[in-house]
C-alpha positions in Angstrom: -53.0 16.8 25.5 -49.8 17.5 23.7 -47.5 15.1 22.8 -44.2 15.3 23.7 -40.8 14.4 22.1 -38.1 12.2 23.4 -35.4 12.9 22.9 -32.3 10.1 22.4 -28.8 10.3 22.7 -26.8 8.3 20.2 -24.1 6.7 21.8 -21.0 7.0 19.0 -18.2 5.3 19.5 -14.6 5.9 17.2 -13.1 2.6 15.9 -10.6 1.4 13.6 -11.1 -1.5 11.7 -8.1 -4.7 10.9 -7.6 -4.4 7.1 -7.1 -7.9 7.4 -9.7 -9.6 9.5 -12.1 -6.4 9.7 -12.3 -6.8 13.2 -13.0 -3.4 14.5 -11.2 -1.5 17.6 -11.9 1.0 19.9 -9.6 4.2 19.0 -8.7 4.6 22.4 -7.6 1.0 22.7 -4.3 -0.6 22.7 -5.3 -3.9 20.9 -3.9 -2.8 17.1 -1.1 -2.5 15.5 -1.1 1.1 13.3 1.0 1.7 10.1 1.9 5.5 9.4 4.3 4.5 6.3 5.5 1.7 4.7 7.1 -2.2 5.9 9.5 -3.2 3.3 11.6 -6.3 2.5 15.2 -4.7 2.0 14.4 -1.9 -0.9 11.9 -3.5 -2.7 8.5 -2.9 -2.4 6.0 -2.7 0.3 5.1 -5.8 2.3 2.4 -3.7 4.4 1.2 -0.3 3.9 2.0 1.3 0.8 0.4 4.7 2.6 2.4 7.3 1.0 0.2 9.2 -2.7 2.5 10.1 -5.4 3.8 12.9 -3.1 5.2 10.9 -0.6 2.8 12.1 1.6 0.8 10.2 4.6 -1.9 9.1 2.6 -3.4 6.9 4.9 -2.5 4.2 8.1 -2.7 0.8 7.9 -4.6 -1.1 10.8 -3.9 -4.6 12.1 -5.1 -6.4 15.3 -2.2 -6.5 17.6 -1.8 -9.9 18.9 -2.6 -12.1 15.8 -3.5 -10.3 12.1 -0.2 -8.2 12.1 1.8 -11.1 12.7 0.0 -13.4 10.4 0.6 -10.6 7.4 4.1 -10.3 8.1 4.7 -14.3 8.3 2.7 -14.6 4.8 4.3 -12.0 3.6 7.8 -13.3 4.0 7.0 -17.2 3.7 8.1 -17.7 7.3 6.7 -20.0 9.6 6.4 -19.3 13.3 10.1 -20.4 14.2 11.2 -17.8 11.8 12.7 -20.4 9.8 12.0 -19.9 5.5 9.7 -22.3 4.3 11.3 -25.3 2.1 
């Protein structure tokens, strides 16, 4: 009797994932935040990002979870607690 093959689909699935928890997202979703260039404190520096080469081309996108990573970045970032007051 011949044997025969099954055959199996792979189910693939696209996803980002949070740079800063790692938590990965459906690309279809609308649960993350997505950086195409740069968030900067006045002139200086990038807080987030930094996604342009030497070029200042779109190098690449920064990816946060929407509800809680992004905002935890930018309030470390700028020493701000939750009340948007500066830290002492």
């Amino acid at each position: 009797m011949k044997e025969e093959k099954k055959l199996y689909k792979s189910l693939v699935t696209e996803c980002v994932e949070c740079e800063f928890c790692k938590k990965q997202h459906l690309i279809d979703s609308k649960d993350y935040i997505a950086v195409y260039g740069n968030i900067c404190e006045g002139m200086h520096g990038g807080l987030i990002g930094n996604n342009f080469d030497e070029n200042k081309r779109l190098a690449r996108i920064s990816i946060f979870c929407k509800k809680t990573c992004f905002f935890q970045v930018i309030n470390n970032m700028l020493d701000i607690k939750i009340t948007g007051d500066k830290k002492a």
